[in-house]
TORDRENBA-27805 format. One record per residue: residue in three letters; y, x, z of N, C-alpha, C in turn. Coordinates in steps of 0.05 Angstrom, whole numbers, plus 5000, padded with zeros to 4 digits. Each point is the difference from the previous one (the first is absolute). Layout:
# TORDRENBA-27805
alaYXZYXZYXZ...
//
This chain:
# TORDRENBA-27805
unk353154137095501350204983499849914971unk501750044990500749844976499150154972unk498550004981498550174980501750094982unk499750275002501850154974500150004974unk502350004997499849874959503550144989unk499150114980502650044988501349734970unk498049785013500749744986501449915018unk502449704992501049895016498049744998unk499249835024497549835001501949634981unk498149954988500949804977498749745018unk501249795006498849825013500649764975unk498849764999499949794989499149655011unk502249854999499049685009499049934983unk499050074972498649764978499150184986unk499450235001499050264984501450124989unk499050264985500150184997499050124980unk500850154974499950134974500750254999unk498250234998499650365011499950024968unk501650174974499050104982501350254992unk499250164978501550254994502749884986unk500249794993502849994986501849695003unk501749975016501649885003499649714991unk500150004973500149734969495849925015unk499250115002497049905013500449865018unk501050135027500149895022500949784999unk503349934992501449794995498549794978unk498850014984497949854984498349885026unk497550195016498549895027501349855010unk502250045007502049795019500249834988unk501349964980500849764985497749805000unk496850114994497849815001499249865017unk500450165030499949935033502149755001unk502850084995501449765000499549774993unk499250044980499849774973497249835005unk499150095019496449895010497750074995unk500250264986498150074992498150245027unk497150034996499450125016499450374997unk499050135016499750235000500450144975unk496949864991499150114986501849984972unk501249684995501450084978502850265000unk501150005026501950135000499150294995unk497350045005499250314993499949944973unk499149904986499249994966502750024996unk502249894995502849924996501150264999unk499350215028501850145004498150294978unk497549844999498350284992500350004968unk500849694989500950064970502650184994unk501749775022503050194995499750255003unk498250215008499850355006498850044974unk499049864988499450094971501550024981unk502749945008502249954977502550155014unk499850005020502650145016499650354999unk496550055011500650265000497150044983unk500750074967498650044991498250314994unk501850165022498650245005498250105019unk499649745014497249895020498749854994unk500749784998498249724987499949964973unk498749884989499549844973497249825010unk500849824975497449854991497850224996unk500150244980497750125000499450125031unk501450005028497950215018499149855014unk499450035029497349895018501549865024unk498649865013501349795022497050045021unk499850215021497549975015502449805017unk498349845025501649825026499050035014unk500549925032498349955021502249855004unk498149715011502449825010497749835018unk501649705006498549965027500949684997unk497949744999500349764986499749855025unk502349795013498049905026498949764990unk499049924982497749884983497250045004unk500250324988497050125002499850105027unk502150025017499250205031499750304998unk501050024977498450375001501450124984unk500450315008501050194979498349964973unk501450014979498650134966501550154989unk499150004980501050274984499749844967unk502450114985500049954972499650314985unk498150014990499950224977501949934978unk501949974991501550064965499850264990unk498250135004499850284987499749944978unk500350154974498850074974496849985010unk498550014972497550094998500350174976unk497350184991501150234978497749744971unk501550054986498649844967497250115008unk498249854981497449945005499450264973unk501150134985499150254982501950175010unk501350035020500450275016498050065008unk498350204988497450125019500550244994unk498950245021500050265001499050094969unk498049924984499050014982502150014981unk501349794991502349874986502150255002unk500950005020502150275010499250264987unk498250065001498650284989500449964972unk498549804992499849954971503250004987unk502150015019503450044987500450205008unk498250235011501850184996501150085033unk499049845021501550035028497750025029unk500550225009498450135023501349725019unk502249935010501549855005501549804997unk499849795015502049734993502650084991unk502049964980501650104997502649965017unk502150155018502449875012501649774994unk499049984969502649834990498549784976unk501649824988498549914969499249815006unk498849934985498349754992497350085015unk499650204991497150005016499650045035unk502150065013499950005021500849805015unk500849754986500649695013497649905009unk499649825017498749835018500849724984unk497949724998501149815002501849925022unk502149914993502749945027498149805013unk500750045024498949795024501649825011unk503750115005501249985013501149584997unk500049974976500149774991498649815009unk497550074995497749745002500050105038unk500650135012499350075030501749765010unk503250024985502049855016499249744995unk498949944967499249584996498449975020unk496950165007499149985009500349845037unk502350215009500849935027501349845003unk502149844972500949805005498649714992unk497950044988498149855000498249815014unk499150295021498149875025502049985023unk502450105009501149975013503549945003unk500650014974502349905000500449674998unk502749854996500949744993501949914984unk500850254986502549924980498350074982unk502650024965497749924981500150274986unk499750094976500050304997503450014981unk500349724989502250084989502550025026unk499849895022501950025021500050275007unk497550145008500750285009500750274988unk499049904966501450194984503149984990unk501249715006501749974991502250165010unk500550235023501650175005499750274974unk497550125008499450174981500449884973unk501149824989499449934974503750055009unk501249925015503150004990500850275013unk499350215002500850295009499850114980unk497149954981499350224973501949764980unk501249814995502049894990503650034998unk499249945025502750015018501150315005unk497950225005501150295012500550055025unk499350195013499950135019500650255009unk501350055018501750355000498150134999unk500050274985498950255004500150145024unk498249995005499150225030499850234994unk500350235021499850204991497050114995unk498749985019497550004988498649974974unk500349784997500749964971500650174978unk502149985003501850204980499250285001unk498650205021498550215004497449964988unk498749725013497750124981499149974974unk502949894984499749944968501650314989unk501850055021500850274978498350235011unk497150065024498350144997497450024978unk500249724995498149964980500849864966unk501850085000501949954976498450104969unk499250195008498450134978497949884993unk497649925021497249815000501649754990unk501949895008501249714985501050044975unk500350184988501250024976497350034970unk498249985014497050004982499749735004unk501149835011499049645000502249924986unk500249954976502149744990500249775018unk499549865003500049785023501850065030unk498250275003501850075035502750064990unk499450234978503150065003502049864993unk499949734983502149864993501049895022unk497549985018501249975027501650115016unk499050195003501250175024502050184988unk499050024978502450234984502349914982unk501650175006502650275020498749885024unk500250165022499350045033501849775011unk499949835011501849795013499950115020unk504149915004500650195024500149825027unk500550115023499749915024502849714992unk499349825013502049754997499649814980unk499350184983500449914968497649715006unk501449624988497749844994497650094981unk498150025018497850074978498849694988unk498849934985498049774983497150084997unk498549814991498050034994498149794982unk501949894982499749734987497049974996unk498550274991496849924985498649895027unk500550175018499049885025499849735006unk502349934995500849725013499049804986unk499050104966499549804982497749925008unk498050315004496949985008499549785023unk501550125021499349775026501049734993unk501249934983501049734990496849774986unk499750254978498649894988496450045011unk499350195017498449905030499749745009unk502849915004500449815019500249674985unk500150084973499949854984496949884991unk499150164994496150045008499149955014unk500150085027499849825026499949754997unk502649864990499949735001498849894977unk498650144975498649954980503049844972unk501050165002502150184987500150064974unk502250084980499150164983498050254991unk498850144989498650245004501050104972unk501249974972498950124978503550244999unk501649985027501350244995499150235007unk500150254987500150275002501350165018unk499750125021502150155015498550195007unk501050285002499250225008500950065036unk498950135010500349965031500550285001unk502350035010501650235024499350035015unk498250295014499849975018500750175031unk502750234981501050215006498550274997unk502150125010499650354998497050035006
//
């Protein structure tokens, strides 16, 4: 008897790329093609979600994994969580004024994890190089990418909280509508000049990092 699913079952001769957004998947694929292994195709597809749907991903949030290396023989796990700054203390908090971490701000950020989680995995277990797997994500936040609706909902729910960031809102604001090419040039500059560092690169330009809503 055959197991019930209101999915239709996805089969594959050379693999296979599962993500929330289309421009990812097709990025994974493209890396599989091209010879690259697993793991790069997850980094590849996990940059491109930082630029495609910036109302889930960014550079600033977290990348936990469970994945499975037949190298090592065994399940692991990647932590990319944030950690909280080293003078976030309960003490500190009080002393501003807050019973509570605040919802929102500056003070309620985490160092981003999500970044150093993905070099990380392409590091110990990837084979391409970092400028190869960013190089999709570098031409989507260049190049443009349709507005999803998602998207576009959760910038005109939070339209107000983006309009206190100079930075977000030059971004995001007026509300970009469903279709509409969106950009993300600062983005693209940052992971450029990352990748430029990496290879021991320029360092003395200035860029401020986007990291959405």
């Amino acid at each position: 008897m055959e197991a019930f699913t209101t999915r239709p079952e996805l089969r594959g001769t050379f693999g296979m790329v599962a993500s929330t957004h289309w421009l990812a998947s097709s990025a994974g694929m493209a890396v599989l093609e091209r010879g690259g292994n697993a793991f790069d195709a997850a980094v590849a597809a996990g940059f491109t979600l930082q630029v495609v749907e910036p109302h889930l991903n960014g550079p600033g949030g977290e990348v936990p994994a469970v994945f499975y290396s037949v190298d090592r023989g065994e399940p692991l796990t990647l932590c990319g969580q944030g950690v909280a700054p080293a003078a976030a203390t309960i003490e500190r908090f009080r002393e501003l004024g807050h019973e509570l971490i605040p919802g929102t701000g500056v003070l309620a950020a985490c160092v981003p994890g999500a970044f150093g989680g993905w070099l990380l995995l392409l590091q110990e277990f990837g084979t391409w190089s970092l400028d190869d797997v960013l190089a999709f994500a570098i031409d989507y936040a260049d190049n443009g990418f349709p507005v999803v609706g998602g998207m576009h909902l959760s910038i005109a729910r939070q339209a107000d909280l983006i309009a206190g960031w100079p930075a977000s809102s030059d971004l995001y604001l007026p509300i970009p509508e469903m279709g509409t090419q969106f950009r993300n040039p600062v983005l693209a500059a940052t992971y450029r000049r990352i990748v430029e560092e990496s290879a021991g690169g320029p360092r003395d330009e200035q860029i401020d990092v986007v990291v959405g809503a």
